[in-house]
N, C-alpha and C positions, 0 to 999 in steps of 0.2 A: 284366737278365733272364738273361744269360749262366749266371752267378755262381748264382742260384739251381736252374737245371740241373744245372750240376757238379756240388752241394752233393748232392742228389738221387741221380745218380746215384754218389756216393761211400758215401754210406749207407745206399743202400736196392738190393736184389736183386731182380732181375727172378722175376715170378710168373706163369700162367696158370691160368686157370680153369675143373678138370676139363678141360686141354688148349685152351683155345680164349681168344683173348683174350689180354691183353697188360697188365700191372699192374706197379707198382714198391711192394715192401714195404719200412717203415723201422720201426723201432721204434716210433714214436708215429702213423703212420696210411700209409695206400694212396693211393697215386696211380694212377688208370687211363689207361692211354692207349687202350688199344683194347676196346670191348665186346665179350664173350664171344657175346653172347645177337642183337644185331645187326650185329657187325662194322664200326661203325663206330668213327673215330678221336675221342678228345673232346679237344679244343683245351686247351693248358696250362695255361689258369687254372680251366680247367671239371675235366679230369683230376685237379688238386687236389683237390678235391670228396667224390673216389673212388666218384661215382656217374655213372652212361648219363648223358650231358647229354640225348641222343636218344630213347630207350625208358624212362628211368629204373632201369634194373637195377641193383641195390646189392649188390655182392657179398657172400659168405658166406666167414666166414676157414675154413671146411670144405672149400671148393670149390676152396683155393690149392694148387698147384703147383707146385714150384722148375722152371724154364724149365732143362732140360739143356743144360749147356753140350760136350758131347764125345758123340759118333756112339757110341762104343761103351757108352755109358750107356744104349741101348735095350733093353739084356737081349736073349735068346735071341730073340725073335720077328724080330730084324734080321736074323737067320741061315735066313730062310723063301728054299725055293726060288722064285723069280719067273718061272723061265723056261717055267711050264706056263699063264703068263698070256695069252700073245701067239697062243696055239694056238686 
């Protein structure tokens, strides 16, 4: 079971959907682990799937996102003042 995790996550890049959600793309298909649409987690033989074991939501390859990996890949809006929030 191990073994096939590794494998996984060696050749496939984490994804989200339109932000929300939690996916792993590989060249020949989507594994989900977290649903966009209800937030829930789908267990790893279900996640294979690459549909909601829960809700059923089948994601759209339009809806996929490369998960940033680095804070400063937020673009300009990371640089909003915050300190007029607390007032």
């Amino acid at each position: 079971m191990d073994d096939d995790t590794a494998t996984l996550t060696t050749s496939s890049h984490p994804v989200t959907f339109r932000g929300r959600g939690l996916g792993l793309r590989s060249s020949e298909r989507l594994t989900l682990l977290v649903c966009p649409l209800c937030s829930q987690r789908n267990g790893e033989r279900m996640a294979a799937f690459g549909t909601c074991v829960w809700c059923g939501y089948e994601p759209s390859r339009r809806d996929e996102e490369p998960v940033a990996g680095e804070p400063s890949s937020a673009g300009p809006s990371s640089s909003r003042k915050v300190s007029n929030f607390n007032k």
